[in-house]
C-alpha positions as CSV (number, residue, x, y, z in Angstrom):
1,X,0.0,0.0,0.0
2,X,1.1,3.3,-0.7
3,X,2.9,5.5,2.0
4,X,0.6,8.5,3.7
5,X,1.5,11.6,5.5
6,X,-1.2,12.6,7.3
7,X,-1.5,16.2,9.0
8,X,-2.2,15.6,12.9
9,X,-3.6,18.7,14.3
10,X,-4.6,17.5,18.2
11,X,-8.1,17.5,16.6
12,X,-10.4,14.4,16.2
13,X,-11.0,14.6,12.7
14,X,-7.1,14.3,11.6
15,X,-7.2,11.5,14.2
16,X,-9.5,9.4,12.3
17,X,-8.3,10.3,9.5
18,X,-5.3,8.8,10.2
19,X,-7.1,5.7,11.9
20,X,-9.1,4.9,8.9
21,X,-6.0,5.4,6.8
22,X,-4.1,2.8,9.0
23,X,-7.2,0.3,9.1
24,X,-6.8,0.7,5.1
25,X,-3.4,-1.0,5.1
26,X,-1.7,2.2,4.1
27,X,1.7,2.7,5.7
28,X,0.9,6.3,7.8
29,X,3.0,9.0,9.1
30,X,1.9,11.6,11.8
31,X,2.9,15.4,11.1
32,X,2.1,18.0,13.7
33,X,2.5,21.7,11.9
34,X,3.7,24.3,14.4
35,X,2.7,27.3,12.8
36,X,2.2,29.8,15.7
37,X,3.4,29.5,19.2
38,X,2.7,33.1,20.3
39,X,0.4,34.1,22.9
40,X,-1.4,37.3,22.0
41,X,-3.4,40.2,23.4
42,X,-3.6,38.0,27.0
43,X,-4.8,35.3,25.0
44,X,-3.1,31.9,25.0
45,X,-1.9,30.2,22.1
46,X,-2.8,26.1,22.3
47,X,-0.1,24.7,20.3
48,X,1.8,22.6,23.3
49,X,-1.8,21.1,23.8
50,X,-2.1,20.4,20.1
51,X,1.3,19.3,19.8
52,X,0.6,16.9,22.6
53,X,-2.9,15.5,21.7
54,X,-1.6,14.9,18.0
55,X,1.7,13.0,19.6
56,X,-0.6,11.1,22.1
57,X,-3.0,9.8,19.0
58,X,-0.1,8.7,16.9
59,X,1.1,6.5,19.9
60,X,-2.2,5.5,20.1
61,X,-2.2,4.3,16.7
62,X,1.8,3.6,17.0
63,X,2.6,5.0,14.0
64,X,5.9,7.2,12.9
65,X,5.6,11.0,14.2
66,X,7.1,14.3,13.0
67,X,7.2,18.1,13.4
68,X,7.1,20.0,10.5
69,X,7.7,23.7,11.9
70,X,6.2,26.4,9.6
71,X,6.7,29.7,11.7
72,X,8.5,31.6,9.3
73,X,6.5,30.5,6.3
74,X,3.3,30.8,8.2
75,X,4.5,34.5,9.3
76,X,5.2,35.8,5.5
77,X,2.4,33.8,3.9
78,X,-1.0,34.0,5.9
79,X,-0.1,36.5,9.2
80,X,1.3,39.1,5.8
81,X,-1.4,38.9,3.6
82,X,-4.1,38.7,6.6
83,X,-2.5,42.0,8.2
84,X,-1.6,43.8,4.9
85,X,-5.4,42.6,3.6
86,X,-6.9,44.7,6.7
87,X,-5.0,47.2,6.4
88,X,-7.0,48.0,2.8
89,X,-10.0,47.8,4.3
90,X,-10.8,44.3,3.1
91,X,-11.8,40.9,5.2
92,X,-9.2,38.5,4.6
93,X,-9.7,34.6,4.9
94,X,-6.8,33.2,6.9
95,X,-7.9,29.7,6.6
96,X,-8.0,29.7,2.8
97,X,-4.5,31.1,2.8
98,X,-3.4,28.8,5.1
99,X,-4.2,25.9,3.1
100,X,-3.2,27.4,0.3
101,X,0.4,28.4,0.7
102,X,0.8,25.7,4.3
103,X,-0.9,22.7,4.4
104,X,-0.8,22.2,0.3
105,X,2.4,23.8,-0.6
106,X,4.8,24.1,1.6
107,X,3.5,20.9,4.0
108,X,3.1,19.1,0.9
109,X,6.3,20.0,-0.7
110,X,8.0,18.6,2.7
111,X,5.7,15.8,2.9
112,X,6.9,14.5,-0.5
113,X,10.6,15.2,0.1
114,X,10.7,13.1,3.0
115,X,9.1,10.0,0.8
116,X,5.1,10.2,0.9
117,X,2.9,9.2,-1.8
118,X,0.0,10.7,-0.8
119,X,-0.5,13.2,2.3
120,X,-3.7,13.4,4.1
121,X,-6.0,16.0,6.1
122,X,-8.8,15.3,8.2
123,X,-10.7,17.9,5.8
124,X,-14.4,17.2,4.8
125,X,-14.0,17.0,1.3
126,X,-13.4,14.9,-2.0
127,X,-11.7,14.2,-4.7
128,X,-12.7,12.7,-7.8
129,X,-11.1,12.2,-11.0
130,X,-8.4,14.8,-9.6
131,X,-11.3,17.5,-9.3
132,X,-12.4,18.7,-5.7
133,X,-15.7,18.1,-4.6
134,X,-18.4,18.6,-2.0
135,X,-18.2,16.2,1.1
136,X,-21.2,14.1,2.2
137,X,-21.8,15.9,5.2
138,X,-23.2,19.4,3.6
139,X,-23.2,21.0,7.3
140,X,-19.6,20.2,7.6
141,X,-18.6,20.5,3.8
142,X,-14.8,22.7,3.5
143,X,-14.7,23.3,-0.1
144,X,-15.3,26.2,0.3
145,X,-11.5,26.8,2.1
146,X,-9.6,24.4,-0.2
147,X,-11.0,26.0,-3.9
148,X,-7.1,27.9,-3.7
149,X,-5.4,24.6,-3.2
150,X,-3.4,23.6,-5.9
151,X,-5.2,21.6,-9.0
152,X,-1.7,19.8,-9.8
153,X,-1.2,18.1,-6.7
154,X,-4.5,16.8,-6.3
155,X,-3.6,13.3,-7.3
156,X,-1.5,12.9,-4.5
157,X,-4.2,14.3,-1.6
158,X,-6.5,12.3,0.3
159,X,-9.6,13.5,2.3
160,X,-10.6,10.1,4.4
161,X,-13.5,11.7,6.4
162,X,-15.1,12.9,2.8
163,X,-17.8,10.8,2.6
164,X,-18.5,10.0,6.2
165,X,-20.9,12.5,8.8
166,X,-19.2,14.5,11.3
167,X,-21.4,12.2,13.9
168,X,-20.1,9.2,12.2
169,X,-16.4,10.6,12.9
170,X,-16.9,10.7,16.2
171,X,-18.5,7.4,16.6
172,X,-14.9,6.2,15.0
173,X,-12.9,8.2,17.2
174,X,-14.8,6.1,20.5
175,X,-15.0,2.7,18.2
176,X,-10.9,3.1,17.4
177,X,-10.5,4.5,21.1
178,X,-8.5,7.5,20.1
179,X,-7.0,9.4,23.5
180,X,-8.6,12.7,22.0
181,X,-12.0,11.1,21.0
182,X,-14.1,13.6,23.2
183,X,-12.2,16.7,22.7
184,X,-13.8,19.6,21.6
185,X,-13.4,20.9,18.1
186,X,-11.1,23.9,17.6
187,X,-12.0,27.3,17.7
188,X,-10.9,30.8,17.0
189,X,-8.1,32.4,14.1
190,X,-6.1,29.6,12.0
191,X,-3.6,27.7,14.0
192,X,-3.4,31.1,16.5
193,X,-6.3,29.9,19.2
194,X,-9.9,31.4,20.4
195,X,-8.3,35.2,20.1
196,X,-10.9,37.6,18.5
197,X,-9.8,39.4,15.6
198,X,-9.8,43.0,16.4
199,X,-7.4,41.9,19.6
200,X,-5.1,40.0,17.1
201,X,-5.1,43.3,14.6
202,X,-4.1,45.4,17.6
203,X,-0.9,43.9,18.2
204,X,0.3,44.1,14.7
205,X,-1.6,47.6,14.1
206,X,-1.7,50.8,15.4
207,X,-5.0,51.9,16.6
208,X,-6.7,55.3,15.7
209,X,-9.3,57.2,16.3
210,X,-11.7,57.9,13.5
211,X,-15.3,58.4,12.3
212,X,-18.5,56.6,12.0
213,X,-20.4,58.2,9.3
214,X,-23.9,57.4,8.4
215,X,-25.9,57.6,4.4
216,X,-26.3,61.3,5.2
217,X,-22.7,62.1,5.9
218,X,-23.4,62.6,9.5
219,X,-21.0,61.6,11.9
220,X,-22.5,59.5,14.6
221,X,-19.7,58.1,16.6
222,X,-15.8,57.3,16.5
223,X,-14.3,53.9,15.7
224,X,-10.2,53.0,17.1
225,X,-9.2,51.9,13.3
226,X,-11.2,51.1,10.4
227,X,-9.2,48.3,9.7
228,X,-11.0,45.9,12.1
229,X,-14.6,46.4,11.0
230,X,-15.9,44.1,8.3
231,X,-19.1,44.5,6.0
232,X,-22.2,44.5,7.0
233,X,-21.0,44.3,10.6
234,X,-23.6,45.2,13.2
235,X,-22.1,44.4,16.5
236,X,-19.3,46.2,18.5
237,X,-20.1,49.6,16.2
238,X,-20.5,51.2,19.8
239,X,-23.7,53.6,18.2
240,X,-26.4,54.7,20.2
241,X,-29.8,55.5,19.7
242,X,-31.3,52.5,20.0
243,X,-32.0,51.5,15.7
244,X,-29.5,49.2,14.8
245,X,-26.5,50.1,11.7
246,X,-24.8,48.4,9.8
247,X,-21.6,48.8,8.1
248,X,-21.7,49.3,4.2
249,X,-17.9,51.1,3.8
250,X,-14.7,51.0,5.4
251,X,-12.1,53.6,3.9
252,X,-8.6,53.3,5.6
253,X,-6.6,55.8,3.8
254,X,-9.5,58.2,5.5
255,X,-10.1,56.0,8.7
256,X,-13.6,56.5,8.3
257,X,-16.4,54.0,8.9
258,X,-20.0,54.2,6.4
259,X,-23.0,52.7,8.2
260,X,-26.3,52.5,7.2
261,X,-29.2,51.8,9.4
262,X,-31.5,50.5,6.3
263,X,-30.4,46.4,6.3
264,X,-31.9,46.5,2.5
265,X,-29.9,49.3,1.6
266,X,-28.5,48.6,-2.2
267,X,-25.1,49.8,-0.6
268,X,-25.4,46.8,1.5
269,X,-27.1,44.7,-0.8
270,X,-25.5,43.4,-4.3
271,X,-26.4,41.6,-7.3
272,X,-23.1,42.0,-9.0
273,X,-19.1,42.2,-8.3
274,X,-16.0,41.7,-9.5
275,X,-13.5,39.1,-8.5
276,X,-9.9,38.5,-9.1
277,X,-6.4,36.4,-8.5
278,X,-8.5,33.1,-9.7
279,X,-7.6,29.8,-9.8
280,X,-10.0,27.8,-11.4
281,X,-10.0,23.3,-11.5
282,X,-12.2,23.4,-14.7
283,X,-12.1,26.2,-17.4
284,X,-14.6,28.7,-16.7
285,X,-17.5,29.2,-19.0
286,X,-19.1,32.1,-19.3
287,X,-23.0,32.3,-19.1
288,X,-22.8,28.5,-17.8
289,X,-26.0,27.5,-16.7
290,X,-25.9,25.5,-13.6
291,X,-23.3,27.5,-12.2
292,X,-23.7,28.5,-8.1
293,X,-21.3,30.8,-5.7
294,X,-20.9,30.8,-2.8
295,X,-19.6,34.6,-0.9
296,X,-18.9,33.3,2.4
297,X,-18.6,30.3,4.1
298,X,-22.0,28.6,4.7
299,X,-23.7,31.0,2.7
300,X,-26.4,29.9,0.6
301,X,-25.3,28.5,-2.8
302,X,-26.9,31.3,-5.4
303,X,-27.0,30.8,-9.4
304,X,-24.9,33.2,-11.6
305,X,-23.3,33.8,-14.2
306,X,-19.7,34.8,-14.7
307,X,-17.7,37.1,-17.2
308,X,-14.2,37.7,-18.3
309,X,-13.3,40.7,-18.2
310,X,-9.5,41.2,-18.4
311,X,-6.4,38.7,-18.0
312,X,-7.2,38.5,-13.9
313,X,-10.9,39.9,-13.9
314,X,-14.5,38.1,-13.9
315,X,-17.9,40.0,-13.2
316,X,-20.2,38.0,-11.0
317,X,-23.8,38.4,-11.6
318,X,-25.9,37.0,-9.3
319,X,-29.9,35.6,-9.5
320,X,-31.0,37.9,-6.5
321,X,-29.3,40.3,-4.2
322,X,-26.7,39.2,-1.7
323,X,-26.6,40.7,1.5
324,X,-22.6,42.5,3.0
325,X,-20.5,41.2,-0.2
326,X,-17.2,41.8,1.0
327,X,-14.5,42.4,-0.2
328,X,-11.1,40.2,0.4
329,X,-13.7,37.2,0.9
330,X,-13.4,34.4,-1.5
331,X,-16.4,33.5,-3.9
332,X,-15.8,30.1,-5.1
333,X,-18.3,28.5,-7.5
334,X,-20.2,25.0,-8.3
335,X,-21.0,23.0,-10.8
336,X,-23.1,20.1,-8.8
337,X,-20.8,18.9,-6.8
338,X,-17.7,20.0,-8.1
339,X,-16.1,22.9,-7.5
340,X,-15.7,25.0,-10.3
341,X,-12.8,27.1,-9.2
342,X,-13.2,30.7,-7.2
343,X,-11.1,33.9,-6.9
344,X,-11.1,37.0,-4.2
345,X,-14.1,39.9,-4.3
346,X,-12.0,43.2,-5.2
C-alpha cells in the first residue's frame, strides 16, 4: 500500500483520519505543523496542547511521528497577507490562505521530500477524478476553504473523512479509542487559538481614532481603526440610539467608517461584483448554466453567471441580491458537486 502523511492537528477529525487510513493498510506518518506558538493580546496560544494530543494519538495508533515547523513561512504567507489585507479595508480569509500556501504547498512539498505518496488531512471534502468536490456531510462541507489549493497536486491528496458525517467521525474516534475522542473541536483564528480578531489586529496595528459616518454624511460616533470592522458588521459599532447600523464602507486611507441603518440598503445589498487572483479546477464558461457561488462560508449557494473581463478579472452576476458582499472574501463556485474554481471579491 502506498505511504501517507497525514497532517495531525490535536483534533479528532485528523485523528480518524489517520485511523481509517491505517485500518486501510496504508503505511501512515503523523505530522504536527507548528505554525504559531505566540500568545497574544492575553490570549493563550494552544499549540503545546495540540502538539501533545496529535503525539498522544499517533502513539495510540503507534505510527511514525514528525514536526514539521512552519513559523517563518506561516508568518510571511497567511499573518502578511491577513494584516496587509486589513490594512485596505478588506476581510481577509486566513484559513483559505493557510491551506493554500501551508498545508498544500509548503507541508506538501516537505511531505513529498521526506518520501510520501500521498499526504492526508482530516478535511471534509473529496476528490474525484483529480477535481475537488463537496463532502457528504453538507453541514460540515470545506470546499469552500480548499478551492485555492493547488489543481496539480491533487492526485497525491486524500480526504478520508469525505464521505462520512461528522457524527459518524466521532463514533470512529470512541469505536478506534483515540486518547482525544471527546475533545472539543477547535475554535478561533487559524492555527493562533480562540483570540478575536480585532485583539489580534491590535498587536500588529496601530489603533486610531476615527469616524462613524452614516448615508447622510453625519457623523454619529468614533471607531479605534477602520481596519478591524468588516461588511455588513452590526455588532461592536459602539452607536447609540437605539435603531441598529450596519456597516456598508470601510475607507482606511480616510479612517472612516460608512454605516447604514437601512439592512436592504443597495449599498449593502448586491447583485453583481468583481472578483480577481483566480484559480479555477475546470475552465470557466461564461454564461454557464448551472453554475452556483458561494460569498462566504455557509452561505447559501446562489445561481450566476460569470464574465471575463481582463487577464485577472471576472464580473459575477448574481440571481437575487446578496446581502454584505465583502471584499477580500473568497467567492468560489459549483458546478453540482464539483467545484468549479473561485477567486477573491476586489
Amino acid at each position: 500500500m502506498s505511504k501517507v502523511f497525514v497532517g495531525l492537528s490535536g483534533g479528532v477529525d485528523s485523528a480518524v483520519a489517520a485511523a481509517l487510513l491505517k485500518e486501510q493498510g496504508h503505511e501512515v506518518v503523523g505530522v504536527y505543523m507548528k505554525n504559531w506558538s505566540r500568545d497574544i493580546a492575553g490570549f493563550h496560544c494552544p499549540w503545546q496542547e495540540d502538539l501533545a494530543s496529535a503525539r498522544l494519538v499517533a502513539a495510540h495508533l503507534q505510527i511514525p511521528f514528525k514536526i514539521y515547523d512552519f513559523e517563518k513561512e506561516y508568518y510571511k504567507s497567511v499573518t502578511k497577507y491577513l494584516l496587509n489585507t486589513y490594512k485596505k479595508g478588506q476581510t481577509p480569509n486566513p484559513d483559505i490562505m493557510c491551506n493554500q500556501s501551508i498545508k498544500f504547498d509548503v507541508f506538501y512539498t516537505q511531505c513529498r521530500k521526506d518520501g510520501a505518496d500521498f499526504i492526508a488531512t482530516g478535511h471534509y471534502a473529496t476528490i474525484e477524478n483529480e477535481q475537488l468536490c463537496t463532502a457528504t456531510d453538507a453541514s460540515k462541507d470545506q470546499t469552500y476553504f480548499l478551492y485555492r489549493m493547488n489543481p496539480k497536486i491533487a492526485k497525491h491528496v486524500l480526504f478520508p473523512l469525505g464521505n462520512i458525517t461528522k457524527t459518524e467521525v466521532r463514533k470512529l474516534a470512541k469505536k478506534f479509542n483515540l486518547p482525544n475522542y471527546n475533545r472539543p473541536d477547535s475554535q478561533g483564528l487559524c492555527f493562533v487559538g480562540p483570540v478575536p480578531m480585532r485583539d489580534f489586529l491590535s498587536e500588529f496595528i496601530q489603533p486610531k481614532r476615527g469616524d462613524i459616518v452614516d448615508e447622510k454624511g453625519n457623523t454619529i460616533g468614533e471607531h479605534n481603526g477602520a481596519y478591524a470592522y468588516t461588511i455588513g458588521q452590526r455588532h461592536g459599532l459602539g452607536i447609540g440610539g437605539g435603531q441598529p447600523y450596519f456597516v456598508y464602507g470601510i475607507d482606511t486611507k480616510k479612517n472612516v467608517v460608512y454605516v447604514t441603518a437601512d439592512n436592504n440598503s443597495p449599498k449593502l445589498n448586491s447583485s453583481k461584483f468583481s472578483i480577481n487572483d483566480c484559480i479555477w479546477w475546470q475552465e470557466p464558461q461564461e454564461n454557464k448554466k448551472d453554475l452556483l457561488v458561494r460569498v462566504r462560508y455557509r452561505s447559501k449557494a446562489i445561481p450566476c453567471t460569470i464574465t471575463q473581463i481582463d487577464a485577472t478579472t471576472w464580473q459575477v452576476k448574481l440571481s437575487q441580491p446578496e446581502r454584505a458582499i465583502a471584499p477580500g472574501q473568497s467567492a468560489v463556485f459549483y458546478s453540482k458537486n464539483r467545484v468549479v474554481g473561485g477567486g477573491i471579491i476586489c
